[in-house]
C-alpha positions as a LaTeX table, in Angstrom:
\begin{tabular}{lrrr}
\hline
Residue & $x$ (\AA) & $y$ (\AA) & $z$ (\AA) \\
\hline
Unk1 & 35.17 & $-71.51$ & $-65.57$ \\
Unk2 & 33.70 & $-71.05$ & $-62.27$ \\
Unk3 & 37.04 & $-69.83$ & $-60.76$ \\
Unk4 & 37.18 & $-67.07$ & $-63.22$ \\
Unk5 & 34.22 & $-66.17$ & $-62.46$ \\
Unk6 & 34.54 & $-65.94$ & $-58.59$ \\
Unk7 & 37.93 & $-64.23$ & $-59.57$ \\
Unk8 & 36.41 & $-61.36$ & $-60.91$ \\
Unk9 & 33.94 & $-61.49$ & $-58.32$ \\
Unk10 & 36.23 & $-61.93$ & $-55.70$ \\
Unk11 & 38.45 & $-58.92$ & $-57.13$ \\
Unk12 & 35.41 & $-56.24$ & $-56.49$ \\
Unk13 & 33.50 & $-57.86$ & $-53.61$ \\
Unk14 & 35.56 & $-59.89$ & $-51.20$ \\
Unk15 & 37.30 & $-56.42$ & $-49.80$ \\
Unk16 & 34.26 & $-53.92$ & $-49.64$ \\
Unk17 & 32.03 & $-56.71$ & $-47.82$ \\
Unk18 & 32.48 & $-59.14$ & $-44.63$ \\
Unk19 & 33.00 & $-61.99$ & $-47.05$ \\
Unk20 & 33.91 & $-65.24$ & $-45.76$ \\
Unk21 & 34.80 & $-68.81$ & $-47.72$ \\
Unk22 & 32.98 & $-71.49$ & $-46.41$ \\
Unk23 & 32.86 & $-75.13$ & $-47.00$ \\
Unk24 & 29.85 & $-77.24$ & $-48.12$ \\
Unk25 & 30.33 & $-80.64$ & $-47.78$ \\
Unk26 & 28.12 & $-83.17$ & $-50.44$ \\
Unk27 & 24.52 & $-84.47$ & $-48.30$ \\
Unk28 & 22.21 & $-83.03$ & $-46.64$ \\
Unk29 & 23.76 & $-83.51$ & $-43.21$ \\
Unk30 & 27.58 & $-84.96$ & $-42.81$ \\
Unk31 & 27.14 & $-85.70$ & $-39.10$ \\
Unk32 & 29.72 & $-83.70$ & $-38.01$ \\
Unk33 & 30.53 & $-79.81$ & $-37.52$ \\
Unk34 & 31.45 & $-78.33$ & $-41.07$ \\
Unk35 & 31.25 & $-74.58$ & $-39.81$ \\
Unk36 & 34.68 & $-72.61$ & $-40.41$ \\
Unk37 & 35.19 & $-68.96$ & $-40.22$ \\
Unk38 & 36.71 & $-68.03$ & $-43.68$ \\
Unk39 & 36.65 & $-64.47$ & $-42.76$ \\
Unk40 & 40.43 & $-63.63$ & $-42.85$ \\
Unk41 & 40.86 & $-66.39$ & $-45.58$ \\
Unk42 & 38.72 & $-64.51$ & $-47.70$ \\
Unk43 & 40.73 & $-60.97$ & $-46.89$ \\
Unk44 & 43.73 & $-62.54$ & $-47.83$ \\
Unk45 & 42.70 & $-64.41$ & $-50.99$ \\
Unk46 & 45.33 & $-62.53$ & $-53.28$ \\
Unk47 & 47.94 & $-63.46$ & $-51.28$ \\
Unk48 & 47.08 & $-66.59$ & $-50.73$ \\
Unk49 & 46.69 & $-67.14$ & $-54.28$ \\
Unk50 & 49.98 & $-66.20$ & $-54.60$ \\
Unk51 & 51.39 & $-68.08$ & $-51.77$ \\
Unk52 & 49.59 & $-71.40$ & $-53.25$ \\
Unk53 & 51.03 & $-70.69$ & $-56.09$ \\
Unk54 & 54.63 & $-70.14$ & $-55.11$ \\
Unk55 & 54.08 & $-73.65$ & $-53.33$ \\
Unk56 & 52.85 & $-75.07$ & $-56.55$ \\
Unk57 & 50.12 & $-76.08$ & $-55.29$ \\
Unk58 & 46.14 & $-75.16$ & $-55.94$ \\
Unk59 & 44.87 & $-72.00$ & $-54.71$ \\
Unk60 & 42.05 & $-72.00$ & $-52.27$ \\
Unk61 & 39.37 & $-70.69$ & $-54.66$ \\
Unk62 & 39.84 & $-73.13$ & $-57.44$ \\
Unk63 & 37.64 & $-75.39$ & $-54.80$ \\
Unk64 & 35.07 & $-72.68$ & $-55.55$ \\
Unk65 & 31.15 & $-74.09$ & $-57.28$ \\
Unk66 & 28.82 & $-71.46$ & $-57.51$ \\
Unk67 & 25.67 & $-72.82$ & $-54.79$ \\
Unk68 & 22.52 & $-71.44$ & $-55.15$ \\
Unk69 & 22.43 & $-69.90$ & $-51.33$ \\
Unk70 & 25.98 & $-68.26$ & $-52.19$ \\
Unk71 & 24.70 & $-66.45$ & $-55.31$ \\
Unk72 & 21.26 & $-65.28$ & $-53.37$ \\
Unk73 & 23.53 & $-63.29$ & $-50.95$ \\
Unk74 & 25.36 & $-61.62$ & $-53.59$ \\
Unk75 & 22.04 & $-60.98$ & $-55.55$ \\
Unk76 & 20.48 & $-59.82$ & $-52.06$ \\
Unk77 & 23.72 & $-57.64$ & $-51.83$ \\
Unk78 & 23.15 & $-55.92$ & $-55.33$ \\
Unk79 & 25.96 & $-57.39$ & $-57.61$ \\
Unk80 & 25.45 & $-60.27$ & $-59.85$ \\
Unk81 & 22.81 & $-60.61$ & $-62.36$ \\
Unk82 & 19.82 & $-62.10$ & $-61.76$ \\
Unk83 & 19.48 & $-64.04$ & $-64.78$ \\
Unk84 & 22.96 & $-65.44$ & $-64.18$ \\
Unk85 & 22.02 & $-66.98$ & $-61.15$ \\
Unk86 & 18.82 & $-68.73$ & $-62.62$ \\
Unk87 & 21.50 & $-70.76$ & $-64.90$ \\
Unk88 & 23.94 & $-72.21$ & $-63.01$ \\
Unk89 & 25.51 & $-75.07$ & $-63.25$ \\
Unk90 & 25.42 & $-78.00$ & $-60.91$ \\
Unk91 & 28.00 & $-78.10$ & $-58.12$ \\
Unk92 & 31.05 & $-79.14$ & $-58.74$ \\
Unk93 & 32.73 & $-81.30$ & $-55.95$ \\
Unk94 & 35.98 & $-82.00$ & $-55.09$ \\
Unk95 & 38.17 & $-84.84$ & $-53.32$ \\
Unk96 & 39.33 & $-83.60$ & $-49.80$ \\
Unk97 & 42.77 & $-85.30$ & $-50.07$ \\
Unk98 & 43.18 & $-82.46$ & $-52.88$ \\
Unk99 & 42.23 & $-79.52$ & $-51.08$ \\
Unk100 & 44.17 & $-80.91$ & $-48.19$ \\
Unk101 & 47.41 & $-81.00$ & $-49.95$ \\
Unk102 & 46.79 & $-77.01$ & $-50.29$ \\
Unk103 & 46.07 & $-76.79$ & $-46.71$ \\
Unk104 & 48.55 & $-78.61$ & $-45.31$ \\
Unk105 & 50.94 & $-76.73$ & $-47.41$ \\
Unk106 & 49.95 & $-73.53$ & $-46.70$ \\
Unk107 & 49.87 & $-74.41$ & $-43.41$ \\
Unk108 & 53.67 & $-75.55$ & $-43.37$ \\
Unk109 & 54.77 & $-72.30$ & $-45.01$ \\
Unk110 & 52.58 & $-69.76$ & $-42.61$ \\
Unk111 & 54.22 & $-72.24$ & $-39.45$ \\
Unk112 & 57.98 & $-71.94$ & $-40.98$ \\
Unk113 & 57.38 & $-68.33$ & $-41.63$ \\
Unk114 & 55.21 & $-66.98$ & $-39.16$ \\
Unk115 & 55.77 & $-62.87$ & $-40.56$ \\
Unk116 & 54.47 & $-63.30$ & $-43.46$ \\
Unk117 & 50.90 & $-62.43$ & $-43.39$ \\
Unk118 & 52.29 & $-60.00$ & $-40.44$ \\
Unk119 & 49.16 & $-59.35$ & $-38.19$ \\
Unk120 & 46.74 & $-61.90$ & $-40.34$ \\
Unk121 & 49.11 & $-64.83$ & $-40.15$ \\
Unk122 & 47.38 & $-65.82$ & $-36.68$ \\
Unk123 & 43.85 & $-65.85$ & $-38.11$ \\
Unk124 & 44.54 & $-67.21$ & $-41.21$ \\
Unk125 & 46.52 & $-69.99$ & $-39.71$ \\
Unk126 & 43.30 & $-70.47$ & $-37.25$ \\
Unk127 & 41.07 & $-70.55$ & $-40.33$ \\
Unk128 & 43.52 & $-73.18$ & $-42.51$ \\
Unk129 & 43.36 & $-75.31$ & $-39.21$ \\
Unk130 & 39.59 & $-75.52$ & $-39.41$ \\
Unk131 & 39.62 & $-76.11$ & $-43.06$ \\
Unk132 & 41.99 & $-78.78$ & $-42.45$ \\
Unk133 & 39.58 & $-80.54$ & $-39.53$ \\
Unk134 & 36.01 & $-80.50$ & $-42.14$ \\
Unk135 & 38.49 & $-81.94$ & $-45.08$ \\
Unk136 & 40.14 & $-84.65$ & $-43.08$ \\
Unk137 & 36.60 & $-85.51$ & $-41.69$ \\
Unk138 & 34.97 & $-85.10$ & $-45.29$ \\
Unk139 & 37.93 & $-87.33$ & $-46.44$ \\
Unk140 & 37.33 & $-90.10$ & $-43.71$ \\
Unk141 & 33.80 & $-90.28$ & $-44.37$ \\
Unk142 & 34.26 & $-90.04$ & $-48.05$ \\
Unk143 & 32.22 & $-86.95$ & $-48.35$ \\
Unk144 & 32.99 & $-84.73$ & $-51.89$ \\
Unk145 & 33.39 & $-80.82$ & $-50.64$ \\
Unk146 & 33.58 & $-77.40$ & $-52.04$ \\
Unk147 & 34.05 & $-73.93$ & $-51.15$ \\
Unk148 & 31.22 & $-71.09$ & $-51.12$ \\
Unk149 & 31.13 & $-67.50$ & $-50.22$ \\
Unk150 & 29.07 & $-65.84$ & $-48.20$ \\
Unk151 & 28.85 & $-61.94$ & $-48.07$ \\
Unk152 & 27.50 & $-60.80$ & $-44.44$ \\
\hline
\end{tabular}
């Protein structure tokens, strides 16, 4: 359910904005850098979509739970509704070996076919590579993950 939602979210706001997909890892503090750009991940999200799933494999925003500081910057951004946002659910969290089979694939298909994204495949391939370095950290300290969205 939530990945419909961020869907349609995703399908008006992730364009017009500086949105970026972030990770939040489970805990108040892992011990270890989590910060990843998401910027050019989040410009791309149709086609990575598509790309995951031509790999059969899950796309990037089915990692998505709704956080409460995600949904203040999109009420604080004027889209959303308020009453919404005082009802969501809890987090859901994920296993990093899952999200890292959709890295590691998309990573394998951007590296075998560098053209691809044409100009993006560079930053998008930067931002996968972070993604991959939080997940295989989450996953060796067995830390649950999602991803979030920030519009800045």
């Amino acid at each position: 359910m939530e990945f419909e939602r961020l869907k349609l979210i995703s399908s008006t706001m992730l364009r017009p904005m500086a949105a970026s997909l972030y990770i939040v890892v489970e805990g108040e503090d892992p011990g270890f850098d989590i910060f990843v750009n998401g910027h050019a991940l989040a410009r791309n999200e149709d086609a990575l979509e598509h790309l995951a799933s031509s790999l059969h494999v899950a796309p990037l925003l089915q990692f998505f739970s709704a956080d409460e500081n995600s949904m203040c910057l999109l009420l604080d951004q004027g889209a959303g509704d308020p009453e919404w946002a005082d009802h969501l659910p809890e987090p859901q969290w994920f296993d990093p070996a899952d999200g890292l089979i959709t890295v590691h694939a998309l990573i394998r298909f951007l590296i075998e076919t560098p053209v691809s994204f044409g100009s993006e495949t560079a930053p998008v391939l930067s931002e996968l590579r972070e993604y991959e370095r939080v997940l295989e950290k989450a996953l060796k300290y067995k830390l649950r993950w999602h991803l979030a969205v920030s519009w800045r």
